[in-house]
C-alpha positions in Angstrom: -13.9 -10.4 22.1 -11.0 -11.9 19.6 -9.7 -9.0 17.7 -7.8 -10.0 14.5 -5.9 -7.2 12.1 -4.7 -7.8 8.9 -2.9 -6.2 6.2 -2.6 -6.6 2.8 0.2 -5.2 0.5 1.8 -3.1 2.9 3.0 -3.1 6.9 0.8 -0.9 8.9 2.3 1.5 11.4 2.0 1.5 15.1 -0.3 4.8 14.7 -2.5 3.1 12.4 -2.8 -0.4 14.7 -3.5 1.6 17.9 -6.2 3.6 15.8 -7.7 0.2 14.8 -7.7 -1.1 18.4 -8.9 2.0 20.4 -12.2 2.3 17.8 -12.9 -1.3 17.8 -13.4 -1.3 21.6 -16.6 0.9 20.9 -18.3 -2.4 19.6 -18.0 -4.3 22.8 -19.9 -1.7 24.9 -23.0 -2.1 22.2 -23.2 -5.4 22.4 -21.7 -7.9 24.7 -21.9 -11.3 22.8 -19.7 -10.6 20.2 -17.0 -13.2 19.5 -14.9 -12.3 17.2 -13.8 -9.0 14.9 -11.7 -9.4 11.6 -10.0 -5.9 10.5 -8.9 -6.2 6.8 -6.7 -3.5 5.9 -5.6 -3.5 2.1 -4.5 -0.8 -0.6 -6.4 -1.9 -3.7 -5.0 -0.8 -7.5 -1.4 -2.0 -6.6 -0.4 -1.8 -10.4 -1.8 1.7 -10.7 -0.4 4.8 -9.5 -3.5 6.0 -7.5 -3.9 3.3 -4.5 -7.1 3.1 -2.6 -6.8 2.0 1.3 -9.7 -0.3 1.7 -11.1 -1.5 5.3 -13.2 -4.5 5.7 -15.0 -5.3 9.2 -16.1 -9.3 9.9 -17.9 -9.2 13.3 -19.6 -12.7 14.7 -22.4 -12.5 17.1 -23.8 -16.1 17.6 -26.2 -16.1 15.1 -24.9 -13.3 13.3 -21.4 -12.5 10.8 -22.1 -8.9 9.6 -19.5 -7.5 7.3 -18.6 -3.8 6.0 -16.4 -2.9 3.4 -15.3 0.9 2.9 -12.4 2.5 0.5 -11.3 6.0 0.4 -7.9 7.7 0.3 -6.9 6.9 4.0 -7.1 4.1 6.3 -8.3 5.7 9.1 -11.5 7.4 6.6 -12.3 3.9 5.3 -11.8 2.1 8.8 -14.2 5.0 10.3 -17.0 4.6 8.1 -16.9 1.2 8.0 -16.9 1.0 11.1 -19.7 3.6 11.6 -22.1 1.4 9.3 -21.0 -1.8 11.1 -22.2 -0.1 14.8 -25.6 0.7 13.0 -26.0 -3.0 11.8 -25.0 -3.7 15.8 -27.5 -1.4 17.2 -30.2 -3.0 15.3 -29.2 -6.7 16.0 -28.7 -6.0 19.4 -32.7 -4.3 19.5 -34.1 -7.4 17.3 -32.7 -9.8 20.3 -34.3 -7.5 23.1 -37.5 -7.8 21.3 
C-alpha cells in the first residue's frame, strides 16, 4: 500500500504526519488489495480570517477509487471522520467481492 500526504497552504507538523500514518494503517487490515491512498490536507478560506482544515482520502482498490472529503476546525477531526466514512465504504466493498 503507497501512502501519499499532501498539504496545501501550510507545512504540516511531525504530530500531525505521524497521526496521518498511524490511522491510515487501519485500512490495510480491512482490505488487503488496496493500492494506493492519497491524504489531502488543506485549510480552505485562506483570504478569510476563519480557516477551515479540510481532509480528503483517494483510496484505489482495483476496480475501485473511493474518495471522502471532510472539514472542521482541526485536522485531526476532519482526517478522523473522513476517514471513518472511508472504512465504511471499505467494509462494504470488501463484502460485495466476498459475495
Amino acid at each position: 500500500m503507497n501512502v501519499n500526504i499532501q498539504t496545501v497552504h501550510f507545512d504540516a507538523d511531525a504530530k500531525l504526519i505521524e497521526h496521518v500514518n498511524r490511522k491510515i494503517i487501519r485500512l490495510s487490515g480491512l482490505h488487503d488489495r488496496i493500492t494506493k491512498v492519497d491524504v489531502f490536507l488543506k485549510l480552505d478560506n485562506v483570504v478569510h480570517q476563519i480557516k477551515d482544515k479540510v481532509a480528503e482520502i483517494r483510496v484505489k482498490v482495483p476496480g475501485h477509487e473511493l474518495f471522502v472529503k471532510q472539514t472542521s476546525k482541526s485536522f485531526e477531526e476532519s482526517f478522523d471522520g473522513a476517514l471513518a466514512s472511508l472504512l465504511v465504504q471499505v467494509k462494504r466493498i470488501k463484502e460485495k467481492q466476498a459475495a
